[in-house]
C-alpha positions in Angstrom: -122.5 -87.6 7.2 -126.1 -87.1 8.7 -128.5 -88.1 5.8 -132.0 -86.2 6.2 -134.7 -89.3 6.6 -137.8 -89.2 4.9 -140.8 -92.0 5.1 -140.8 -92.4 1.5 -137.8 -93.0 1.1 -136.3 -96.5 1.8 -133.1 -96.2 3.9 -131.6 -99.9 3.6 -131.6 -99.0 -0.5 -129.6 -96.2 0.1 -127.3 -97.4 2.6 -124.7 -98.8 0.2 -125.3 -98.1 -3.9 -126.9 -101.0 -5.5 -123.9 -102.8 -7.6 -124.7 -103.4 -11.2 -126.6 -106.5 -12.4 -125.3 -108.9 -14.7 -128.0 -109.6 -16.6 -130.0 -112.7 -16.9 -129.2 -113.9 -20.3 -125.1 -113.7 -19.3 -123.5 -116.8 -19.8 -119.6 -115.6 -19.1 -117.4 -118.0 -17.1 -114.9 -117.3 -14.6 -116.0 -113.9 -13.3 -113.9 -112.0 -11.6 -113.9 -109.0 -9.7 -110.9 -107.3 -10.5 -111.2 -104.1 -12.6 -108.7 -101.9 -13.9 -108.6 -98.4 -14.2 -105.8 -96.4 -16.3 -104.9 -93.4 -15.6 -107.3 -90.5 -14.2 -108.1 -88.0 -16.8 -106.7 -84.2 -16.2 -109.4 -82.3 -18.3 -110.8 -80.0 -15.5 -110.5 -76.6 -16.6 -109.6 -73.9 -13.9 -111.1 -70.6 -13.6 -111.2 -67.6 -11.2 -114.3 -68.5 -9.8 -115.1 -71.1 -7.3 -118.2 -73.5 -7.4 -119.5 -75.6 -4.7 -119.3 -79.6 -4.7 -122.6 -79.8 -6.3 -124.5 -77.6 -9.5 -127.3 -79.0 -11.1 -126.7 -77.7 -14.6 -123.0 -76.3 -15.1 -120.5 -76.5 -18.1 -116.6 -75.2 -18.3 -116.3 -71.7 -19.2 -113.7 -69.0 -19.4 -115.0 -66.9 -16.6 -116.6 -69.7 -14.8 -116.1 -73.5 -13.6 -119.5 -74.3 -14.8 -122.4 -73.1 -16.6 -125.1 -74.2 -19.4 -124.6 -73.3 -23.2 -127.3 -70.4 -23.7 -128.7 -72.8 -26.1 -131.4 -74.6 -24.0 -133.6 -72.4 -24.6 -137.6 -72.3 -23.6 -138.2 -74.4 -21.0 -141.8 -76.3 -21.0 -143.6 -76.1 -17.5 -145.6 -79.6 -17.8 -147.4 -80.8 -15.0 -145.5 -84.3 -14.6 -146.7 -87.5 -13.1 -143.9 -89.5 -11.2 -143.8 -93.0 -12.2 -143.3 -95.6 -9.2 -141.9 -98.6 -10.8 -139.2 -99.8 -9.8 -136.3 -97.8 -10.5 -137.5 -95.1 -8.5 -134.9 -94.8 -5.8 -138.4 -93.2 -3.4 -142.0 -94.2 -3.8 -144.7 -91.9 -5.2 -145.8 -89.7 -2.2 -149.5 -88.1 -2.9 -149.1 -83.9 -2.3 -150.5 -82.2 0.7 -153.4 -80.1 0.0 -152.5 -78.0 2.8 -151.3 -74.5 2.1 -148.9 -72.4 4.1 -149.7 -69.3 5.2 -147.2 -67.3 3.2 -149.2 -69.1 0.1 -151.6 -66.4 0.8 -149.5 -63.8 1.4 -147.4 -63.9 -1.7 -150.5 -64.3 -3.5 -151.4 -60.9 -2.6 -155.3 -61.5 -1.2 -155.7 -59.1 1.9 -159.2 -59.5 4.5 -159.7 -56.0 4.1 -158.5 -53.9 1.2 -157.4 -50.6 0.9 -156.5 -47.6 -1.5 -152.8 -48.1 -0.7 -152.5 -52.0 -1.4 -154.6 -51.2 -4.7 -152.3 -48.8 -5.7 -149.6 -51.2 -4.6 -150.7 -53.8 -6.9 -151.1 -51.4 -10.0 -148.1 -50.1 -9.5 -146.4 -53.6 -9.5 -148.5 -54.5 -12.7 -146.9 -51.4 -14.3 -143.5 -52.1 -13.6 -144.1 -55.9 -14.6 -145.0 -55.6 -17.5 -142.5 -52.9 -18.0 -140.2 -56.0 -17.1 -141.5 -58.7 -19.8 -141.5 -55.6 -22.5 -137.2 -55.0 -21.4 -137.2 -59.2 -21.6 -138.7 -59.3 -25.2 -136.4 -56.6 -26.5 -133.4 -58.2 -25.3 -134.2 -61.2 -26.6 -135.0 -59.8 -29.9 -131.4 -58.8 -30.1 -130.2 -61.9 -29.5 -130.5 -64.4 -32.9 -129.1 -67.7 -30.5 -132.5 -67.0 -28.8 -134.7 -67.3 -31.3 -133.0 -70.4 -32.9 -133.0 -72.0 -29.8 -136.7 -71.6 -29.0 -137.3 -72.7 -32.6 -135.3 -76.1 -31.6 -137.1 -76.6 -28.5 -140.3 -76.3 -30.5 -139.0 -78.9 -32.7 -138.3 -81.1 -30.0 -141.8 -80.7 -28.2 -143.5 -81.5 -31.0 -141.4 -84.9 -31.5 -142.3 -85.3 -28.4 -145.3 -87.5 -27.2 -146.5 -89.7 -24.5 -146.0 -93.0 -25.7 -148.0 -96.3 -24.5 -146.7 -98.5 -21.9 -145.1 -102.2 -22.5 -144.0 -104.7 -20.5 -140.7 -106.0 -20.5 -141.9 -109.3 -22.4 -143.4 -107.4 -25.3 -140.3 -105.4 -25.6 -137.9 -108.3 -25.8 -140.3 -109.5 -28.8 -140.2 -105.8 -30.9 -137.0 -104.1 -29.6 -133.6 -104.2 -30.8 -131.5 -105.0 -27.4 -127.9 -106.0 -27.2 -127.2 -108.9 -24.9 -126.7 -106.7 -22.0 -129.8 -105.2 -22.2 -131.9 -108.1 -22.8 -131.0 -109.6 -19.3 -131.4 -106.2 -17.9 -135.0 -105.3 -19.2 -136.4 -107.8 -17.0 -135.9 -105.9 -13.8 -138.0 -103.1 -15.3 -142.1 -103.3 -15.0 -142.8 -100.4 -17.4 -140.7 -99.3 -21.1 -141.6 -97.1 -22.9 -138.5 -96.4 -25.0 -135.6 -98.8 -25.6 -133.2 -96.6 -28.2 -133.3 -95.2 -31.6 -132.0 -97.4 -34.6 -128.9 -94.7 -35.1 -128.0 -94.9 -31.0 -124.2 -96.5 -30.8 -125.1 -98.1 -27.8 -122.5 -99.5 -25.7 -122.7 -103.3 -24.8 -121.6 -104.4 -20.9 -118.8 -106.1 -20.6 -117.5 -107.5 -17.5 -113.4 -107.6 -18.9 -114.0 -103.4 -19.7 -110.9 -101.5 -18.6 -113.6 -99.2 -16.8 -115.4 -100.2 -14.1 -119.6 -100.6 -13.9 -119.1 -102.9 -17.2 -117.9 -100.6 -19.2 -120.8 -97.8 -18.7 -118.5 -95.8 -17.0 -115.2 -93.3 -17.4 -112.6 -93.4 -15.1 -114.0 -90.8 -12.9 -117.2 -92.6 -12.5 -119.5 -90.5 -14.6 -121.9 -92.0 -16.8 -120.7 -92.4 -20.6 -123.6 -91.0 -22.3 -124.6 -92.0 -26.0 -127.2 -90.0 -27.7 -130.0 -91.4 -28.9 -129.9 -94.3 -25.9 -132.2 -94.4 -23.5 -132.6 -94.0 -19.4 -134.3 -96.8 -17.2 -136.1 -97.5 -20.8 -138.4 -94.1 -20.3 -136.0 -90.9 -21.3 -134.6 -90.7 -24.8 -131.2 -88.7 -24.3 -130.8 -84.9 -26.5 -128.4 -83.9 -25.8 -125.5 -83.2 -22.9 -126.7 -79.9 -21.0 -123.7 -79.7 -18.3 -121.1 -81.5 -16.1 -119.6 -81.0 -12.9 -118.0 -82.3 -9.7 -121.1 -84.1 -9.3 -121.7 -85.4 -12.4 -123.6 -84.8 -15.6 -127.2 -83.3 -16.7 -128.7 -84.4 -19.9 -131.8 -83.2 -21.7 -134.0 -86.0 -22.4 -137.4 -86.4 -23.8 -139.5 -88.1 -21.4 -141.7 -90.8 -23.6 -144.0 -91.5 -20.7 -145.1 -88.2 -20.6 -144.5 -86.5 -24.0 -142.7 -83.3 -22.0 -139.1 -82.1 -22.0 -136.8 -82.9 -19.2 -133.4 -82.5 -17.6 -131.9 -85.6 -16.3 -128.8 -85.1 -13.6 -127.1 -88.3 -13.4 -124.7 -88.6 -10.3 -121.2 -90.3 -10.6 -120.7 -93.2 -9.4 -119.1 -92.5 -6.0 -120.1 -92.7 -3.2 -120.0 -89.4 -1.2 -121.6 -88.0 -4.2 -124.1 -90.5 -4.4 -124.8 -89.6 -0.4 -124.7 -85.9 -0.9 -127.4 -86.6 -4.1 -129.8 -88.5 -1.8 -130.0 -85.3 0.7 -131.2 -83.7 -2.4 -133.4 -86.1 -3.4 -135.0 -85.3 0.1 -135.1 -81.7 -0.4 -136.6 -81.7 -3.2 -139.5 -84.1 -3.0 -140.4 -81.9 0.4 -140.7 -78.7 -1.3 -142.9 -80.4 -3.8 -144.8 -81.8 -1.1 -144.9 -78.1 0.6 -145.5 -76.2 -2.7 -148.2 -77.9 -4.4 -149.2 -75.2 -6.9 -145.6 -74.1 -7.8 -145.7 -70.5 -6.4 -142.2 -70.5 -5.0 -140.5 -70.7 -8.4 -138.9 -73.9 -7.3 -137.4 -76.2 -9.6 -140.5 -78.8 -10.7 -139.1 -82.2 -9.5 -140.4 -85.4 -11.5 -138.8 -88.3 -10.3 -135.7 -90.1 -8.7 -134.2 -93.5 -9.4 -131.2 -95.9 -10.4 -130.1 -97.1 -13.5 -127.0 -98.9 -14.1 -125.0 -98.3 -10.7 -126.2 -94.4 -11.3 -128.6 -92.2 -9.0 -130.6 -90.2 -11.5 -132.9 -86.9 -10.5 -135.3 -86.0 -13.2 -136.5 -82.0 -13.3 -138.4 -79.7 -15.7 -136.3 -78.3 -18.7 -135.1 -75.0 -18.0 -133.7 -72.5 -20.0 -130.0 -70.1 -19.7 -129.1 -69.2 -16.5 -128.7 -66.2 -15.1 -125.2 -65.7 -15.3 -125.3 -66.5 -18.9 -127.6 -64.2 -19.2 -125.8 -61.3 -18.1 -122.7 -62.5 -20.1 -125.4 -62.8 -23.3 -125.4 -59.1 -22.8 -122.0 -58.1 -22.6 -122.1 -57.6 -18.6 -123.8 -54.0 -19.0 -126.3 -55.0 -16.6 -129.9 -54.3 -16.7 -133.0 -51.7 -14.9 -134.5 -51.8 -11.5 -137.8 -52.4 -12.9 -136.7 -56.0 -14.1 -134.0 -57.1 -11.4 -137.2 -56.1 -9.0 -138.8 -58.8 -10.9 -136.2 -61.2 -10.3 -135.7 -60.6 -6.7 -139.5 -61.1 -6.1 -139.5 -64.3 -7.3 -136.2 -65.2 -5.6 -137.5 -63.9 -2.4 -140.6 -66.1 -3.2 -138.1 -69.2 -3.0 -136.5 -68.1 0.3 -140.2 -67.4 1.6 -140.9 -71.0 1.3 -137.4 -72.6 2.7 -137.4 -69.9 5.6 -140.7 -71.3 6.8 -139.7 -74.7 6.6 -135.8 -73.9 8.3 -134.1 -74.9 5.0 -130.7 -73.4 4.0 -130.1 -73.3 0.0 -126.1 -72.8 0.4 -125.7 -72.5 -2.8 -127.4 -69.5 -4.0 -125.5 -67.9 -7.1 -126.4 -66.5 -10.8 -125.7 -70.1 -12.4 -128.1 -71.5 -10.0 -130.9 -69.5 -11.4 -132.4 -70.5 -14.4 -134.7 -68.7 -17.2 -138.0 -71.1 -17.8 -138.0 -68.8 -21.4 -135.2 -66.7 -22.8 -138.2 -64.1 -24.1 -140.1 -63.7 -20.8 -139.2 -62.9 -16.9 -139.9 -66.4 -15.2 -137.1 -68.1 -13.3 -136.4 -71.7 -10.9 -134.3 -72.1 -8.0 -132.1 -75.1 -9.0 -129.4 -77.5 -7.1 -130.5 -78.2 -3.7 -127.5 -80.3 -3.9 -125.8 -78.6 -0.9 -128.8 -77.7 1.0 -129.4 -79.1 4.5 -132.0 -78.1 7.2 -131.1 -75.5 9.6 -130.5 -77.9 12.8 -128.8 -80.5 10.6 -125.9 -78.1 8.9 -123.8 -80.7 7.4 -121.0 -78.8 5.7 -118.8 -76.3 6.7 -117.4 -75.1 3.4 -120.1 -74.3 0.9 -121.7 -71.4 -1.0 -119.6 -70.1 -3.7 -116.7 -67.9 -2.9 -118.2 -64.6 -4.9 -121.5 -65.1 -2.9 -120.0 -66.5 0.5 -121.2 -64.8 4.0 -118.6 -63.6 6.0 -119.8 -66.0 8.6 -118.8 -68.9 6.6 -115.5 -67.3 6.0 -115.0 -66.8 9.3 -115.7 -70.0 10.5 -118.6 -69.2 12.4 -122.0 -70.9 13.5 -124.4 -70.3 10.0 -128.2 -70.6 9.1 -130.9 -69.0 6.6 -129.6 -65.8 6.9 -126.4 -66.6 4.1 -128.9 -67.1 1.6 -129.5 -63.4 2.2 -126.1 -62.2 1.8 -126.5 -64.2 -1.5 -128.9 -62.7 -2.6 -127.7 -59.3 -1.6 -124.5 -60.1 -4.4 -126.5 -61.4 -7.3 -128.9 -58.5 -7.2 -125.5 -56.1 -7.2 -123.9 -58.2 -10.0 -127.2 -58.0 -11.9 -127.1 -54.4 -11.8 -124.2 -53.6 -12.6 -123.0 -57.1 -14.6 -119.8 -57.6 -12.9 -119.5 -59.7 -9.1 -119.9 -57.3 -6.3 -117.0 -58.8 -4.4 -114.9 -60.7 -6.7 -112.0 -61.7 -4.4 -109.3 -64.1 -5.9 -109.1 -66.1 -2.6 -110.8 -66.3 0.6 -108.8 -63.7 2.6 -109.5 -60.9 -0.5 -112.9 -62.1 -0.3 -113.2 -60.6 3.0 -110.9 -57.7 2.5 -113.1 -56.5 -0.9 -116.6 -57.0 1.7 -114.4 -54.8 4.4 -113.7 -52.1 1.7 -117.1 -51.1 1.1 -118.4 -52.0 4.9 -115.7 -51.4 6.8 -114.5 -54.3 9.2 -116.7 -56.6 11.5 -117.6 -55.2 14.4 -115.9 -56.7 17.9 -118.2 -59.5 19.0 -118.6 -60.9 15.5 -114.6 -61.3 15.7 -114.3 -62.8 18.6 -117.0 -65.5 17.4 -114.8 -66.4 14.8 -113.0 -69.2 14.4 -110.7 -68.5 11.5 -109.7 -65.0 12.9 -106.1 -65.3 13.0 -106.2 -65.6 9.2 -108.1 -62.1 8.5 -107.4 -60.1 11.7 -103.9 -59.4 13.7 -104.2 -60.0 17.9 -105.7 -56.5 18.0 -108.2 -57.4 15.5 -107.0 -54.6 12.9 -107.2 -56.7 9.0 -104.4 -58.3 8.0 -102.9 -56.8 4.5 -104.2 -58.7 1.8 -102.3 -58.2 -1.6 -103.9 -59.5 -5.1 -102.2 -61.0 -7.9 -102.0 -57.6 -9.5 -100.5 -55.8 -6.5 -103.7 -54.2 -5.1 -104.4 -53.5 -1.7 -107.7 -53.2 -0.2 -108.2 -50.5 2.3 -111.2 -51.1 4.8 -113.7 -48.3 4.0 -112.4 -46.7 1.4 -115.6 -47.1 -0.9 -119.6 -46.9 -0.6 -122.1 -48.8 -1.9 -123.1 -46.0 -3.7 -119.7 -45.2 -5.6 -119.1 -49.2 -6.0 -123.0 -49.5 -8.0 -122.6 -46.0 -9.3 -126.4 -46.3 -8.6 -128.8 -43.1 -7.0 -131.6 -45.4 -6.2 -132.2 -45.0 -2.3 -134.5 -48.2 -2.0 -132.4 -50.6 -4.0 -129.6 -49.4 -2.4 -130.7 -49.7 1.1 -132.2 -52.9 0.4 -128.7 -54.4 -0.8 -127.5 -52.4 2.6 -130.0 -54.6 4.4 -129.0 -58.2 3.0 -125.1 -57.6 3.1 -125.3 -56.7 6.6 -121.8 -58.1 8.8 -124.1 -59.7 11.5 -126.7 -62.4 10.6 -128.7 -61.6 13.0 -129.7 -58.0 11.9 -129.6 -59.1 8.4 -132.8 -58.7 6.5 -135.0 -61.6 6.1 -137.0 -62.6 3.3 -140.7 -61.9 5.1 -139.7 -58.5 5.7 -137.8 -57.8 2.7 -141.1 -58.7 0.8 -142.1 -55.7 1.9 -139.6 -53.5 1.6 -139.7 -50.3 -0.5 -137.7 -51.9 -3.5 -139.9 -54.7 -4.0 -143.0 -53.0 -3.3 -142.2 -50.1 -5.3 -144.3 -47.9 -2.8 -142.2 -44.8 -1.6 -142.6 -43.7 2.1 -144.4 -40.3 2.2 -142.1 -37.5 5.0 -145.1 -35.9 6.0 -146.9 -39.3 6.6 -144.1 -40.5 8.9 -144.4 -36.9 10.4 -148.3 -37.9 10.5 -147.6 -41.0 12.2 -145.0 -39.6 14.8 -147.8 -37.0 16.2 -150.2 -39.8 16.3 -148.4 -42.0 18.7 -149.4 -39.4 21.2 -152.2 -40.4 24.1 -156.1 -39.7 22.3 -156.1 -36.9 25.6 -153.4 -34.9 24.3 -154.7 -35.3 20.8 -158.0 -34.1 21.9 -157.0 -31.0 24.1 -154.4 -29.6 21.1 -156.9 -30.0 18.4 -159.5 -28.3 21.0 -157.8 -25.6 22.7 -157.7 -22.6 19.9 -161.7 -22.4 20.1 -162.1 -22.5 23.7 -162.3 -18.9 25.9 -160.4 -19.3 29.1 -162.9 -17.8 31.7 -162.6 -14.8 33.8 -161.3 -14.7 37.0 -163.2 -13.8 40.1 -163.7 -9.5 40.7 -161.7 -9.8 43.8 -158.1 -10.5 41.7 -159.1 -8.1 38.8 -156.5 -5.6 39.9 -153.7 -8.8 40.5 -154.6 -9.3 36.5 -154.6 -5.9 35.4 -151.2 -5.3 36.9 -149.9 -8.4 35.3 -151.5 -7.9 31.8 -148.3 -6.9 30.0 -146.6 -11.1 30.7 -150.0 -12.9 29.6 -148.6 -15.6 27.6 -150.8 -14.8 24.7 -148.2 -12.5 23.3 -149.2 -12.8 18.8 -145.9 -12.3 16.8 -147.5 -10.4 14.5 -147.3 -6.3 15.1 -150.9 -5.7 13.8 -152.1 -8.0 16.6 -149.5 -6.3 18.8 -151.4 -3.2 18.4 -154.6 -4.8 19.2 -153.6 -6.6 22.5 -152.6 -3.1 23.7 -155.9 -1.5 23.3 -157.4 -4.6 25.2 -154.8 -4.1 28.0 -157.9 -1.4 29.7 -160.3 -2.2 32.6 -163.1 -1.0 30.5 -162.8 -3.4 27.6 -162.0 -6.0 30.0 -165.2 -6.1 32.2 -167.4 -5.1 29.1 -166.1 -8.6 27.6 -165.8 -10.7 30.4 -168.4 -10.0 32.7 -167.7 -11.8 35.9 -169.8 -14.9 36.7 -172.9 -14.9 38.3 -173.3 -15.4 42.4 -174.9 -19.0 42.0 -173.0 -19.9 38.9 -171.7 -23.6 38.6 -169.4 -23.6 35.9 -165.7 -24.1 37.4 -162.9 -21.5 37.4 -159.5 -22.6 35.7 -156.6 -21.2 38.1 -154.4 -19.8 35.0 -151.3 -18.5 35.5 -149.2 -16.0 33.7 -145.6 -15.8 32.9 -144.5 -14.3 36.4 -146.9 -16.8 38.2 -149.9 -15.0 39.0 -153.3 -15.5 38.0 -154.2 -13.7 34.4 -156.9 -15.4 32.9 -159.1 -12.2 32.5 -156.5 -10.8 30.3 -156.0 -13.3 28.4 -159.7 -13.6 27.7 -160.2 -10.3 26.7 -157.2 -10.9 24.5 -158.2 -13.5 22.3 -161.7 -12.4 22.4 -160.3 -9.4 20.3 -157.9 -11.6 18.5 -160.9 -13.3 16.5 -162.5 -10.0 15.7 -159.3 -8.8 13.7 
């Protein structure tokens, strides 16, 4: 596996995961480096939707493989300082103070101004705070929201930065075990050691577990409340646990702020795939400085007791649990807008920089507050950099581009397709495509779009499993007997939605070929998130316009300019002619008149030819049977305007 390098970060460290330490006070005899290990545990629950090898914040439940308990709650938005003692598994890395330029752009300030972009921006006021007034109604329905935030609030004002001592003074004041006495020393800053009630466990070398005893069979972290992390974080509470390992929220004593804590089994592809992470995200701190990208706020990495531990801000429910907190009836335009916009921020940011999230689902999306509209991008855990795709299996099957079904060559563009599926689920609460496996994955994304055109076939390399050697879809049959027929539904009839923006901006992101799927710079713009609706007659305004200024100029000139006469010599040519002028009015009032102007007298009395030395130039009209009949039709619209 290619790990992403980054200067900070010291690659001989992570090379191979530092083995535990004994510690220093250990007197034991006759070590030995035999473990044993009983029996693997069988407690995975199974569920009909798949996850990806990696979630930041995920618990079993019913519907899903992972996901948080709704009671987080408010999540705190400190501004966090990242200690570099030791444990850190990188150094601390001072921010660039260089913007990017989409920092400007999704910060709305414009050179030049104008009535539309100020209307823009009211509007989108208007419907945000339409937004936050749905949030705090929904959450006033909900009584698990408001005991939550009342815990958190409990817990922040427990919470306080404590002062920093050094190992020696803690070996004088704290209770330590044996173990921990020895293992103290190899830390240059404590600032919490354990509360009195914390059953802490003691290392021991003859455990039946491996890593002295601090560790299950599988090689997660056993977690005691009340202990402490790399003698900084006092442990909560256990917030999830997955394939990768466990998050816990901890109070962080250095800085008096909330935290979630992910703390990575103890494997070792885990352990790799955890470092890439790492990498992520201490680059989109370094390329987001003021947190406009609604990224997750990264604090600090490092190792404690055999573990890799990635400390983040405190979020709240995610958004899965959020729809499922509602009874999957879904919820308005007006506030999944104001999700998408801040989603779309996130995939501004990791466009610009080539990054792929690969991961992108409801559960990945947290609330920073139950009552109000923020949300974070969470678990870069499978993320990779566009020309260093390290996977070829990711994204979660509800959410997964047909490209990565079909085996072929993927980039930023799946993130889109992502995003296309959470905004459908969140409208209408249930998963836009929720196949049971990967082939009635594809078959439920063919019945609303019909199959994949020729070329995007042919790319694939898993063809043979969806498509027959003529490239018509293979039957796929569900668990309940239900066939999928290719085309047999609309987007409209699947949403049961009217909206022609929304939908045509969901039309945009689930496109079949990458390459014509929307992006997020453009989709920024788009109707649905800018809430501005495109005028007809503006369009029909800009059509005409495209025209060359000369053609512009002679059509807006040509009604209030005479033709002039023809010479007396081809009067009689013109007379004859008179009656196939092409000035021929529709109306039969000015029929009448044009057949009183049709004499010689009227003709000459209103026209009288030019004089002998006259410059002005002679325009060689012609009528409909190809003679000259400019006279005629001079005298014509000369009447014309008297009527």
């Amino acid at each position: 596996m290619q790990i992403i390098s980054d200067p900070s970060m010291d690659p001989v460290k992570y090379d191979s995961m530092p083995p535990p330490k004994l510690p220093a006070s250990a007197t034991w005899n006759n070590l030995s480096t035999t473990r044993v290990s009983p029996t693997s545990k069988q407690a995975q629950l199974k569920s009909k939707r798949s996850t990806s090898i990696s979630n930041l914040v995920n618990v079993p439940s019913p519907r899903r493989n992972q996901s948080i308990s709704s009671e987080q709650g408010l999540a705190k938005n400190p501004s966090l300082t990242i200690d570099s003692g030791d444990t850190e598994a990188s150094g601390n890395k001072p921010n660039s103070s260089i913007l990017s330029p989409v920092h400007k752009l999704l910060a709305g300030s414009k050179p030049s101004p104008t009535p539309k972009p100020r209307l823009q921006d009211q509007t989108g006021d208007r419907d945000d705070a339409a937004a936050e007034e749905e949030m705090r109604k929904l959450g006033s329905k909900r009584k698990d929201f408001e005991v939550a935030a009342r815990e958190l609030e409990d817990l922040r004002r427990r919470a306080s930065p404590k002062e920093r001592a050094s190992a020696a003074q803690a070996l004088k004041v704290a209770n330590l075990n044996i173990f921990e006495r020895g293992e103290i020393i190899d830390f240059k800053d404590i600032y919490f050691c354990g509360t009195h009630k914390a059953k802490k466990l003691v290392g021991d070398l003859n455990a039946s577990t491996g890593n002295f005893g601090y560790d299950d069979d599988r090689g997660d972290y056993n977690i005691v409340i009340g202990d402490h992390l790399a003698y900084r974080y006092e442990i909560i509470d256990v917030l999830g646990k997955g394939s990768f390992g466990q998050v816990v929220r901890c109070v962080d004593h250095k800085t008096g702020t909330l935290v979630a804590v992910k703390i990575i089994r103890n494997k070792k592809r885990f352990h790799q795939q955890a470092l890439v992470e790492v990498n992520i995200l201490q680059k989109l701190k370094e390329w987001d400085p003021n947190r406009r990208h609604s990224v997750v706020n990264f604090v600090q990495s490092f190792y404690f007791r055999g573990h890799l531990c990635i400390s983040t801000e405190l979020l709240g429910m995610n958004l899965y649990e959020f729809i499922k907190a509602h009874e999957f009836r879904g919820f308005s335009l007006k506030l999944i807008r104001r999700f998408t916009k801040q989603i779309l921020s996130t995939l501004v940011l990791l466009h610009n920089k080539r990054v792929v999230h690969c991961d992108l689902k409801p559960e990945n999306i947290l609330l920073v507050n139950p009552l109000q509209t923020g949300i974070r991008v969470i678990d870069f855990g499978s993320s990779c950099f566009e020309n260093e795709k390290v996977y070829t299996y990711i994204q979660s099957r509800f959410y997964r581009s047909p490209e990565v079904i079909l085996g072929m060559s993927y980039g930023m563009p799946i993130d889109m397709w992502s995003l296309g599926c959470i905004l459908a689920e969140l409208y209408t609460g249930y998963p836009l495509f929720p196949g049971e496996n990967e082939q009635e994955q594809l078959a439920c994304i063919m019945e609303v779009f019909g199959p994949p055109e020729k070329h995007l076939i042919e790319k694939s390399t898993r063809r043979k499993l969806f498509f027959d050697s003529t490239g018509k879809p293979r039957d796929v049959v569900s668990s309940k007997g239900r066939r999928r027929k290719p085309s047999s539904k609309s987007l409209r009839h699947v949403l049961k939605c009217d909206d022609a923006a929304f939908l045509d901006f969901l039309a945009r992101c689930l496109r079949w070929d990458p390459a014509r799927r929307l992006n997020p710079h453009d989709a920024m713009n788009h109707e649905f998130i800018t809430g501005m609706k495109f005028n007809p007659r503006a369009r029909l305004h800009l059509t005409s316009m495209g025209h060359s200024p000369a053609k512009r100029h002679t059509s807006g000139s040509t009604p209030g300019v005479r033709p002039l006469p023809e010479p007396p010599s081809k009067r009689g040519a013109a007379r004859n002619s008179s009656n196939n002028s092409p000035v021929r009015p529709g109306v039969v009032k000015r029929q009448t008149v044009q057949n009183v102007t049709s004499t010689p007298a009227t003709k000459r009395t209103s026209n009288p030819p030019p004089a002998a030395g006259s410059a002005l130039p002679r325009a060689a009209g012609r009528s409909a049977s190809g003679k000259p009949d400019l006279a005629a039709a001079a005298a014509a619209t000369s009447l014309k305007t008297r009527v």
